[in-house]
TORDREN-860617 format. One line per 5 residues: their letters; for each residue z, y, x of N, C-alpha, C. Coordinates in steps of 0.001 Angstrom, whole numbers, plus 500000, padded with zeros to 6 digits. Each point is the difference from the previous one (the first is absolute). Layout:
BEGIN
A) Z Y X Z Y X Z Y X  ...
***
This chain:
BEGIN
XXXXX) 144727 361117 862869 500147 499442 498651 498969 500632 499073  499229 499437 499185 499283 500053 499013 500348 500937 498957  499287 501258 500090 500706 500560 498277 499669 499279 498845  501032 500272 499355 500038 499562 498313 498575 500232 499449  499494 498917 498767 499131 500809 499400 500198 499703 498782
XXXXX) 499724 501042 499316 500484 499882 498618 499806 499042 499090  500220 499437 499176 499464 498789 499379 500083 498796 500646  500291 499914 501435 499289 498472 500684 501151 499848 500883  500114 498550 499969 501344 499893 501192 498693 499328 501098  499740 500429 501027 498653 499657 500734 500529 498380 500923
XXXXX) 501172 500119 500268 500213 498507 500766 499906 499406 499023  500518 499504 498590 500119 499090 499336 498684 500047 499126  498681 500509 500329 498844 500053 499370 499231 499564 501482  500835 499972 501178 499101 499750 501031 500457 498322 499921  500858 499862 499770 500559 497846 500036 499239 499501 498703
XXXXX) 499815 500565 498691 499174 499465 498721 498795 499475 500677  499570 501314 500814 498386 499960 500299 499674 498645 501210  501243 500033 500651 499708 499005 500932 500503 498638 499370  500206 499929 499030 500613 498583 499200 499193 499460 499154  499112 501323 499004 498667 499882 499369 498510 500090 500545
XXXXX) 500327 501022 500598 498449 500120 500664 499978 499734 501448  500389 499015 500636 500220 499726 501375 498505 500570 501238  499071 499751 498772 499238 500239 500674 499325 501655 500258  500568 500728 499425 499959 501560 499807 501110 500333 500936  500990 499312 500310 500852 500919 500577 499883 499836 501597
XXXXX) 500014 501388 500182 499680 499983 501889 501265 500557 500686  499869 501602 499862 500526 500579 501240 501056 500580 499043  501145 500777 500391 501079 500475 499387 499410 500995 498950  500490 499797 498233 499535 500852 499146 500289 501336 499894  499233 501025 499778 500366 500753 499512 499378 500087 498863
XXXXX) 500809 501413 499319 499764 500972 498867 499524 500966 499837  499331 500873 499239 500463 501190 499766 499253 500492 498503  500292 501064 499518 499754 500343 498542 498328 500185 500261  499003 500431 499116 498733 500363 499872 500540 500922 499122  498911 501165 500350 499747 501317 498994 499484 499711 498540
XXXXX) 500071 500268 499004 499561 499857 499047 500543 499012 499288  499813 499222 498655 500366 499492 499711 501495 500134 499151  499300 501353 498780 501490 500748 499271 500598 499100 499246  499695 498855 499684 500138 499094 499316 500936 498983 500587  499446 498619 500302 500128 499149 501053 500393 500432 501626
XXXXX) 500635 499177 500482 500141 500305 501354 499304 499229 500903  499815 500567 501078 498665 499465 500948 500531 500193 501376  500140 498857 500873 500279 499834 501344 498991 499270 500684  499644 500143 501158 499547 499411 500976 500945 499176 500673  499414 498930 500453 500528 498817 500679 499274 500236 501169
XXXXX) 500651 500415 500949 498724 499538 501839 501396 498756 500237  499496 498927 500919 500229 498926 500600 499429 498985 499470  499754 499579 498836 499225 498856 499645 498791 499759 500430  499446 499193 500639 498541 499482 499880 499134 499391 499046  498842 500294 499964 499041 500343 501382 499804 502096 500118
XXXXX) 501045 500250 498903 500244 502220 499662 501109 499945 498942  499730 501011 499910 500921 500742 499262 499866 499246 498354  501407 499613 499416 500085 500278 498613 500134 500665 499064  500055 500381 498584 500281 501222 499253 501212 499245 498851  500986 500499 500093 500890 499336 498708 500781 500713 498826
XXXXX) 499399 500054 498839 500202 501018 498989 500961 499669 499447  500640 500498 499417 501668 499897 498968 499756 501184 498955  501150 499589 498952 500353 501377 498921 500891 500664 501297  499961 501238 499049 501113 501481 500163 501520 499438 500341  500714 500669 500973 501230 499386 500075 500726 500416 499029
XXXXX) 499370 501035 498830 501211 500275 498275 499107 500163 499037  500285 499888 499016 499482 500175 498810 498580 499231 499447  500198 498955 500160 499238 498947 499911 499333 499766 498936  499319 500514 499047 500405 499572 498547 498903 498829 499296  500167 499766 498931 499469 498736 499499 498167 500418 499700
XXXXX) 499651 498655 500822 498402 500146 500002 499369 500385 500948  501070 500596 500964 499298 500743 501093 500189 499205 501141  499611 501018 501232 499795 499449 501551 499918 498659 499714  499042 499251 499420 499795 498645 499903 499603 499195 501117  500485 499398 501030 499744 499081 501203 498926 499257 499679
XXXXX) 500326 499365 498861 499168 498602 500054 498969 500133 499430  499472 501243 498937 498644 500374 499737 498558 500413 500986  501282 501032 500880 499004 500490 501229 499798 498808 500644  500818 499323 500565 499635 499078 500754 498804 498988 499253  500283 499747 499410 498934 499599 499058 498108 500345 500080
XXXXX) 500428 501017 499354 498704 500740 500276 499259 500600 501218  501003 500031 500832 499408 499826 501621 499208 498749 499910  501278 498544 499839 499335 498694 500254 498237 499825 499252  500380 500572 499011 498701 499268 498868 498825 501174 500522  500410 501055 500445 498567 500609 500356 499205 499757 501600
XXXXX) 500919 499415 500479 499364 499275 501524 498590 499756 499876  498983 500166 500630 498640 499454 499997 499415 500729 498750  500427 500459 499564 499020 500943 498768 499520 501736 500817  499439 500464 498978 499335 501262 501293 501105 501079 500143  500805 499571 498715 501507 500915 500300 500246 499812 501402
XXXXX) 500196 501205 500819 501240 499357 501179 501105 500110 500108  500744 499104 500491 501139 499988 499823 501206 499496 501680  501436 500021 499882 499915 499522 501560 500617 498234 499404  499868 499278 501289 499973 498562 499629 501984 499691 499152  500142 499625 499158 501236 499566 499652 500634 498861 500384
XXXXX) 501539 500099 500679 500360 498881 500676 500896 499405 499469  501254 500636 499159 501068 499467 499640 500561 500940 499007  500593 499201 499130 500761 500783 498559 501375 499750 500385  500749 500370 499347 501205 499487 500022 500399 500231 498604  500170 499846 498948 499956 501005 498822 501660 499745 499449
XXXXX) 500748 498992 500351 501328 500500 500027 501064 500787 501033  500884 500462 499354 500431 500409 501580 500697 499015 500160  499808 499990 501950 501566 498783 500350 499998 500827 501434  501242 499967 500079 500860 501045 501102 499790 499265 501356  499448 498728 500077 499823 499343 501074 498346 500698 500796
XXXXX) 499675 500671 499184 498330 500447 500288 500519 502030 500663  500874 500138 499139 500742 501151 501418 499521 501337 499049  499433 499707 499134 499092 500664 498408 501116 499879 498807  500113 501321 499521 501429 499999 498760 499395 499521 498431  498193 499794 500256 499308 499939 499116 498614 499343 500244
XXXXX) 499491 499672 498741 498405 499759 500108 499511 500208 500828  499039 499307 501095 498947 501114 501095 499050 498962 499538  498584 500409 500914 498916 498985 500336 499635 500570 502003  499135 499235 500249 499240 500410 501264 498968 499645 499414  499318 501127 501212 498101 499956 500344 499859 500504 501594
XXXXX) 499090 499474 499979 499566 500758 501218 499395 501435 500129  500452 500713 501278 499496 501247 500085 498680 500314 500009  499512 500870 499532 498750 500162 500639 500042 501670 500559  499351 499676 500523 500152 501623 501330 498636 501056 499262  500184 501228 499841 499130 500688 499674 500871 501399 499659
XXXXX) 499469 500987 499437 500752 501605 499591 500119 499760 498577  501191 500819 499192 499973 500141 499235 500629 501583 499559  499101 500353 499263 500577 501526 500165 500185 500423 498430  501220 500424 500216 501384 500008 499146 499841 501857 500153  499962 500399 501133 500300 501306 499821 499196 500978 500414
XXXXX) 499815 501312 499812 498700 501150 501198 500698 499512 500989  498438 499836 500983 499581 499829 501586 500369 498497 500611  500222 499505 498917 499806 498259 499970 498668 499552 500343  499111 501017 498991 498398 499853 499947 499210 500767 500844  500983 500968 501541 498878 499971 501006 499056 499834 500423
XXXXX) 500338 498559 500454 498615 499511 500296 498588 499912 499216  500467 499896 498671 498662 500421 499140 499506 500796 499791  498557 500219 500048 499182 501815 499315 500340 499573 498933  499850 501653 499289 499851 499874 498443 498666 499132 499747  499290 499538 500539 498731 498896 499335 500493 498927 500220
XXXXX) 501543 499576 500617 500264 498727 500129 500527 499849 498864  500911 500980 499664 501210 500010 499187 499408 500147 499038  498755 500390 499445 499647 499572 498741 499479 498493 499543  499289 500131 501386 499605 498347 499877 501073 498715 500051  501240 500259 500461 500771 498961 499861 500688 500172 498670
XXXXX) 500028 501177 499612 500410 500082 498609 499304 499023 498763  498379 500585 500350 499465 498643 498959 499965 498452 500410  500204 500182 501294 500192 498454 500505 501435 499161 498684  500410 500919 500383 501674 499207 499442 499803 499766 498368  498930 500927 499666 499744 500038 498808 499442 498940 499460
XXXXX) 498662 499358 500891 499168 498246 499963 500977 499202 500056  501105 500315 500673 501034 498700 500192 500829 499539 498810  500117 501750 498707 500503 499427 499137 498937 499422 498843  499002 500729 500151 498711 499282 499003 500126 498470 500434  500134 499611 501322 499821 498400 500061 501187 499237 499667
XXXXX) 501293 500838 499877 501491 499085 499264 499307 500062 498959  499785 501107 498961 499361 499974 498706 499105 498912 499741  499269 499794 500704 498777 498996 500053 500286 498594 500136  501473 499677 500562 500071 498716 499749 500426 499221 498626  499965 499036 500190 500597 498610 498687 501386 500200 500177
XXXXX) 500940 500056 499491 501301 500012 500319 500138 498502 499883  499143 498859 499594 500093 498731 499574 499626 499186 501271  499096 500643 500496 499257 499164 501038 500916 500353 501561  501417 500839 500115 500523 499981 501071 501138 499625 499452  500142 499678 499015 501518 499539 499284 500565 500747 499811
XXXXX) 500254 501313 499386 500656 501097 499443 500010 500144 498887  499042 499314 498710 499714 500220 498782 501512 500306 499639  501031 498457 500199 501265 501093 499042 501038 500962 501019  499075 501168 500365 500983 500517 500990 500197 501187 498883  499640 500375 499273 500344 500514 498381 498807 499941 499177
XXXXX) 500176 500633 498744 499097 499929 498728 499585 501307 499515  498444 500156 500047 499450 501112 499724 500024 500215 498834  500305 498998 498924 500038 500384 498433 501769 500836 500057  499977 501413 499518 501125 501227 499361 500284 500541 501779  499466 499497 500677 500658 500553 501620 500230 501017 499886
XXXXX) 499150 501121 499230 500184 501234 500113 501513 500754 499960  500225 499073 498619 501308 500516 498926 501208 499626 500753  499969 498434 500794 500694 499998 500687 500430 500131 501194  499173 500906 500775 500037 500980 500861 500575 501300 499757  500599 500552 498748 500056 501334 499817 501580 499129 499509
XXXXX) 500197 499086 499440 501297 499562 500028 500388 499887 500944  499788 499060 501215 500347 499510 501191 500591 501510 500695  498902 501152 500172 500587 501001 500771 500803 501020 499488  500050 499948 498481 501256 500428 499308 501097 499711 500028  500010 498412 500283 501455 499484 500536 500380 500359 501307
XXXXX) 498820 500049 501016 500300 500212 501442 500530 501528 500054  499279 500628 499306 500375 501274 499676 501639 500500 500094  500267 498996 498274 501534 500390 499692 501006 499321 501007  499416 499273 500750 500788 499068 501037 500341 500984 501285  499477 500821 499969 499495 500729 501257 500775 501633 499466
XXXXX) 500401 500319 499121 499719 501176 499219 501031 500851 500949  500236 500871 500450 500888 501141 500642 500237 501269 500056  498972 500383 498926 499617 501525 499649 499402 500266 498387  499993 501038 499818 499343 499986 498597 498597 500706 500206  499019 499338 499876 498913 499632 499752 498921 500514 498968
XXXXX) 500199 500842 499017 498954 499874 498947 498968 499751 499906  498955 500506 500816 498624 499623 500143 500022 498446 500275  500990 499594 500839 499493 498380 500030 500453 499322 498749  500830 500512 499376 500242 499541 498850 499370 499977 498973  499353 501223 499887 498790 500078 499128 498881 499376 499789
XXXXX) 499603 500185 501614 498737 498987 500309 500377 498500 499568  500891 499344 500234 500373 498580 499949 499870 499540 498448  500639 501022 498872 499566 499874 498899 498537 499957 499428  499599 501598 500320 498183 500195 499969 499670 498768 500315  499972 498964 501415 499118 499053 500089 499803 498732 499347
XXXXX) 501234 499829 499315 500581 498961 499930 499082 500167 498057  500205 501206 499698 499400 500144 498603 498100 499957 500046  499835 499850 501412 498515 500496 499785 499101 498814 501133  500663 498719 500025 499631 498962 500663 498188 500193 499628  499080 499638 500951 498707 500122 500139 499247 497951 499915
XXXXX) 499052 499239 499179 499961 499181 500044 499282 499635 501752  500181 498820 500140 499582 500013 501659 498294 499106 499921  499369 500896 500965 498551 500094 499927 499629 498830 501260  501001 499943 501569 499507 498928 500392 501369 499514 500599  500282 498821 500175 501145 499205 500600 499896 499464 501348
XXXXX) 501213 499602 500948 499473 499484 500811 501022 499626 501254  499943 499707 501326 501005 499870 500502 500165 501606 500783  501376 500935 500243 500303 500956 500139 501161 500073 501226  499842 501122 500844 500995 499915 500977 501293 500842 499602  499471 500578 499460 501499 500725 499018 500299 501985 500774
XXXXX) 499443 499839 501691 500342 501230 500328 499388 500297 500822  498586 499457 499889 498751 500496 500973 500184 501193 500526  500156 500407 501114 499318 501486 500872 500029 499840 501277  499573 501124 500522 499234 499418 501717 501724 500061 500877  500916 500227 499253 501371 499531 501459 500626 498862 499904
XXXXX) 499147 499042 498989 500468 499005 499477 498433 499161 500855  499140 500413 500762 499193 499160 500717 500134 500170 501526  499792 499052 501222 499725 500157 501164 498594 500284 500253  499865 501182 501052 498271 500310 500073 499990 499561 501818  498620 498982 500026 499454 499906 501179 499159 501262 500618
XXXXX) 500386 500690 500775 499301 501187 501008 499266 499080 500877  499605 499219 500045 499482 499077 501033 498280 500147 500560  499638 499954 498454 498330 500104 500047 499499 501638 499656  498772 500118 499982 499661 500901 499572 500261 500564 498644  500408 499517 499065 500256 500613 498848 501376 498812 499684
XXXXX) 500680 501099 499323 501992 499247 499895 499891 499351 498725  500389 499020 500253 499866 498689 498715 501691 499531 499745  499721 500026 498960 501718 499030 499637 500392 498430 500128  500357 500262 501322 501073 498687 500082 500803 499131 499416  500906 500715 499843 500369 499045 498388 500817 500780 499365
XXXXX) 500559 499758 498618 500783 500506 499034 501224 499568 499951  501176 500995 499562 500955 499304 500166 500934 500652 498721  501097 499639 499487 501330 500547 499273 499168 499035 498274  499894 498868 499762 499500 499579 499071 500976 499522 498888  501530 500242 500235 500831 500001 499248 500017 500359 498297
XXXXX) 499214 500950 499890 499329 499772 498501 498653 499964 499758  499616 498864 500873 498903 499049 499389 500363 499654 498865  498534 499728 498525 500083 499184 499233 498747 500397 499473  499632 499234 498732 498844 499916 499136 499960 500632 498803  499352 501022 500296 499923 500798 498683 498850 501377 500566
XXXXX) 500127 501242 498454 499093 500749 500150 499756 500646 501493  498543 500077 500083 499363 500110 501339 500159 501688 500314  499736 500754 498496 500346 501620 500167 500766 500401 500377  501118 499195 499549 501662 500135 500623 500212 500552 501283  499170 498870 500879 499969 499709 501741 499490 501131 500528
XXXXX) 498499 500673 499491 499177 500508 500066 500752 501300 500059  500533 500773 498923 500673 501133 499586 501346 500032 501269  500988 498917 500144 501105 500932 501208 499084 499932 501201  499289 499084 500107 499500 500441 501369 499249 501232 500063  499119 500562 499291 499842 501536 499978 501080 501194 499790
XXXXX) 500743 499238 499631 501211 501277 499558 500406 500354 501436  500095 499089 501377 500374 499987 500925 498865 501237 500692  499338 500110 499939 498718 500948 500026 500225 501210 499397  500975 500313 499219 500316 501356 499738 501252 500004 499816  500950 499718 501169 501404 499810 499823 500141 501009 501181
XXXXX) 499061 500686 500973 500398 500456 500958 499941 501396 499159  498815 500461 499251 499576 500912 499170 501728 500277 499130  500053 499017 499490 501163 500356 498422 501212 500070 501413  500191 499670 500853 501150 500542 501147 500271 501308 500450  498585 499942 500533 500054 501630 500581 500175 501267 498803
XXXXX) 499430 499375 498723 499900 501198 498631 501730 499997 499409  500459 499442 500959 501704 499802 498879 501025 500329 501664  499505 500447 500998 500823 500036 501069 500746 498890 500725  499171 499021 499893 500822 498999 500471 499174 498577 501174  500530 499899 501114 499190 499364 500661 499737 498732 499825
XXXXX) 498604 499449 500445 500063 498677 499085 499104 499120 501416  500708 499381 500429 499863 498760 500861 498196 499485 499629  498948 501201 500485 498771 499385 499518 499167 500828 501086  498847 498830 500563 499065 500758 500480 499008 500574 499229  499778 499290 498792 498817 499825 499307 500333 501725 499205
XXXXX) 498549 500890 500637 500160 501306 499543 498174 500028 499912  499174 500978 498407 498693 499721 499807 499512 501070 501949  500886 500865 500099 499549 500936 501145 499734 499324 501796  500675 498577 499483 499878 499462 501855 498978 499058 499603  499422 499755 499126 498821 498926 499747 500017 499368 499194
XXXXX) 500941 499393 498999 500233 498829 499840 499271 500657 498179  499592 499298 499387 499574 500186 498898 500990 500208 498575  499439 500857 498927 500696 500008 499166 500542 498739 498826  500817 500080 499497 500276 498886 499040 498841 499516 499520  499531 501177 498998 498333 499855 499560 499048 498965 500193
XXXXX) 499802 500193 501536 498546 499607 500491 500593 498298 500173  501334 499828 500307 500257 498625 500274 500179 499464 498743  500056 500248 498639 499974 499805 498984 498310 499453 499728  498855 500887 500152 499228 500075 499766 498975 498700 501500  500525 499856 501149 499899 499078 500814 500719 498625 499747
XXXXX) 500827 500005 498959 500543 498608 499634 498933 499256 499064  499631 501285 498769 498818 499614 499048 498961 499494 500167  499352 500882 501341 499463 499162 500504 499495 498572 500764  501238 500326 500618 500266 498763 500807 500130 498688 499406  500920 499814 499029 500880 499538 498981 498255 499386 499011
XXXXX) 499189 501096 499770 499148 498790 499047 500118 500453 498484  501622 500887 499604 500208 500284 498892 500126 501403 499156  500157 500408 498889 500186 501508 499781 501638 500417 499815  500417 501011 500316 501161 500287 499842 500113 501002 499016  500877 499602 498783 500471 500826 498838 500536 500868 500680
XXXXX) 500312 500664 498624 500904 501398 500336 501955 499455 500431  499962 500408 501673 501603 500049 500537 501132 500223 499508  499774 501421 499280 501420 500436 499258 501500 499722 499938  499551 498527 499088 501104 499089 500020 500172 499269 501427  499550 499826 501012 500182 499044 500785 500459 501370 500871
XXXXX) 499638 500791 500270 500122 501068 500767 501343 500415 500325  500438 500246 498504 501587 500152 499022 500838 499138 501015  499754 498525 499301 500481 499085 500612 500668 499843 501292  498477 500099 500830 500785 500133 501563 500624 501110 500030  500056 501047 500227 500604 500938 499776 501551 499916 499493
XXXXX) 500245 498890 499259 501217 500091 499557 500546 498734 500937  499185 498586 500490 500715 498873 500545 500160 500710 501844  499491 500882 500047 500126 500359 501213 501297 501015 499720  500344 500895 499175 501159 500490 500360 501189 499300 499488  499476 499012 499122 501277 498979 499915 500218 499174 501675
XXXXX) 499108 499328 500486 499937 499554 501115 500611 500880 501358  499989 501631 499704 500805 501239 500888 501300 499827 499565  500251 500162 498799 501215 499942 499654 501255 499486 499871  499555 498370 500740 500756 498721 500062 499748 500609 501670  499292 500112 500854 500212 500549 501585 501022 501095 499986
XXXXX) 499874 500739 498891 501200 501383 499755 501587 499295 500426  499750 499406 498670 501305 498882 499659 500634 499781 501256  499404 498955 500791 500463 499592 500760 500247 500947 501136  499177 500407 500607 500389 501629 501057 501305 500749 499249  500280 499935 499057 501288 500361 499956 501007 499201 499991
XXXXX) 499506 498970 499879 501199 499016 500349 500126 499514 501347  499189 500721 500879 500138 499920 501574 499458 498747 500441  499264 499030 498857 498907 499111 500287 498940 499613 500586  499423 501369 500464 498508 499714 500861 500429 500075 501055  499067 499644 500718 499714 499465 501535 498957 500868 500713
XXXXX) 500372 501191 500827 498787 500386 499981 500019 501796 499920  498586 500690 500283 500578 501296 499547 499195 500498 499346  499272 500961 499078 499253 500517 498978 500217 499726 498858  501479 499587 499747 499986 499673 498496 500951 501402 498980  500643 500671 501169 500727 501087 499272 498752 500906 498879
XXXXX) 499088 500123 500187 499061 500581 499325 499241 499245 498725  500146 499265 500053 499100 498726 498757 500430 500309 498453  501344 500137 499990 500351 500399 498768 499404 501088 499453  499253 501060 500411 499788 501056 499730 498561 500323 499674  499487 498438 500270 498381 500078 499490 500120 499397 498233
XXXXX) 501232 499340 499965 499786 499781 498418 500034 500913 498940  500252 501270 500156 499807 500872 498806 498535 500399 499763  499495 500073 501313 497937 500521 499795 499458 498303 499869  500643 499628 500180 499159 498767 499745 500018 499290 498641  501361 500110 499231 500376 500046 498605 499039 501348 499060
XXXXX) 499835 500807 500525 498948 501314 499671 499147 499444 499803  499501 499588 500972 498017 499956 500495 499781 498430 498598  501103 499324 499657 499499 499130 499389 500165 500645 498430  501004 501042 499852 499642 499883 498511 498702 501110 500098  499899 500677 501065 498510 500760 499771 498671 498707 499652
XXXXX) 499991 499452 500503 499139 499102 500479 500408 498976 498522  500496 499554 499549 499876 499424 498262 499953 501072 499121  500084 501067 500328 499590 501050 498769 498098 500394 500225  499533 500080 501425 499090 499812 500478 498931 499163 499329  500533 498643 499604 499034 498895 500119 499871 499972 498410
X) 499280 498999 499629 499374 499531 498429 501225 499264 499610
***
């Protein structure tokens, strides 16, 4: 007999598939969870043809409004197909739940795509430190070229509005915040005010993945130098400031740093000592890349800094409510106090 898997009743997602996708379904389905993915939940499908599927859902608790959005990601998978973004092919939404699909909620499918993704030290083995820097700026061109598109010309224009995004971004995760709240907090509290009083006007707009960093891409080891396969967790996709994007994905670049300086382990390969480059230089490789100049961070810096430990803190939430799936989450809560730090350093820091 088949073990349980969390979230999925697997026979009654194996009869949907053969009722909808007749032509995907082959050999007896299975399941099982994927690593990563603190957010959303992520299973593999083996039995379908012509491989494997991938089928994402919200959190089995604490769901809250605006979030784990199904039908955005799926979305923005669909609309970036054939652009230089990569992405894996999108097959099916489902965006209500119906209990006949064996899903208690929203999902979509895509197809798998096979490659490493390294989430944690010694994930990145196989790479020298000259790989691991170089795939670092690789991932980096990949977001200069989301930046670089029309959000009009793949049909995303109203996937949001770059006019006040800022302001309502510092609302949005203030609510997620108090939605999430389980401890007392000051620094994040502080910060949430500070930002909210010191909104920055926005210099370029554009379409945005919302949580760019390299465990959020698949890397091909295939050729001589490791290229990104495709991108994945696009759940807060939308259109707005480009610094925004720019800023958490570097913060991810010194999240192993602000871990180890506060005692606490942090689910990251990315360290400046095994190769991989500093925040800095990928800052300064976007500018380039990118075509444009980059103001002073400060505020954007702040920012991530604060949507990322709001974004820990709703994973807190739920790990105590015996919600995740999975193991490395007993520790997560404990990066939001240096990370609530590092941002009001970092707006006292800036202009």
């Amino acid at each position: 007999m088949t073990a349980p898997v969390p979230g999925l009743d697997v026979p009654a997602l194996a009869r949907w598939l053969q009722r909808t996708h007749p032509s995907l379904a082959g050999g007896e389905l299975r399941a099982q969870v994927l690593a990563g993915g603190r957010s959303n939940l992520t299973y593999r499908l083996d039995g379908p043809r012509p491989g494997p599927l991938v089928l994402r859902r919200p959190p089995l608790a604490h769901v809250q409004a605006t979030a784990h959005d199904m039908r955005r990601e799926y979305r923005a998978i669909a609309a970036l197909a054939g652009t230089t973004v990569p992405v894996p092919r999108a097959v099916d939404l489902v965006a209500d739940a119906d209990p006949a699909t064996g899903v208690d909620a929203p999902f979509f499918l895509m197809d798998h795509v096979a490659g490493t993704v390294i989430r944690a030290p010694g994930d990145d083995a196989a790479l020298s430190p000259a790989q691991r820097r170089s795939v670092s700026f690789a991932l980096v061109d990949v977001l200069v070229a989301l930046h670089a598109l029309d959000p009009a010309e793949v049909g995303l224009a109203d996937l949001g509005r770059p006019e006040g995004y800022l302001a309502r971004q510092v609302a949005r995760w203030t609510t997620q915040y108090a939605g999430s709240r389980t401890r007392e907090l000051p620094d994040l509290d502080a910060l949430a005010a500070a930002l909210a009083d010191r909104v920055p006007p926005t210099a370029a707009s554009g379409l945005l993945h919302g949580d760019f960093r390299l465990d959020n891409a698949i890397l091909d080891l295939g050729g001589p130098e490791p290229r990104i396969a495709a991108v994945l967790d696009w759940e807060m996709a939308t259109v707005g400031d480009l610094d925004a994007d720019l800023t958490l994905c570097t913060l991810y670049w010194r999240l192993g740093t602000i871990a180890a300086e506060a005692g606490v382990p942090a689910a990251t390969a990315v360290v400046p000592s095994a190769g991989y480059p500093d925040a800095d230089e990928l800052v300064e490789h976007y500018a380039r890349a990118g075509g444009r100049p980059i103001a002073d961070l400060g505020w954007y810096d702040a920012f991530a800094a604060f949507k990322l430990a709001v974004i820990l803190e709703g994973v807190h939430h739920r790990y105590l409510q015996g919600a995740t799936v999975g193991a490395g989450f007993e520790s997560i809560g404990a990066l939001v106090p240096p990370l609530a730090a590092l941002g009001r350093t970092r707006l006292a820091e800036g202009s």
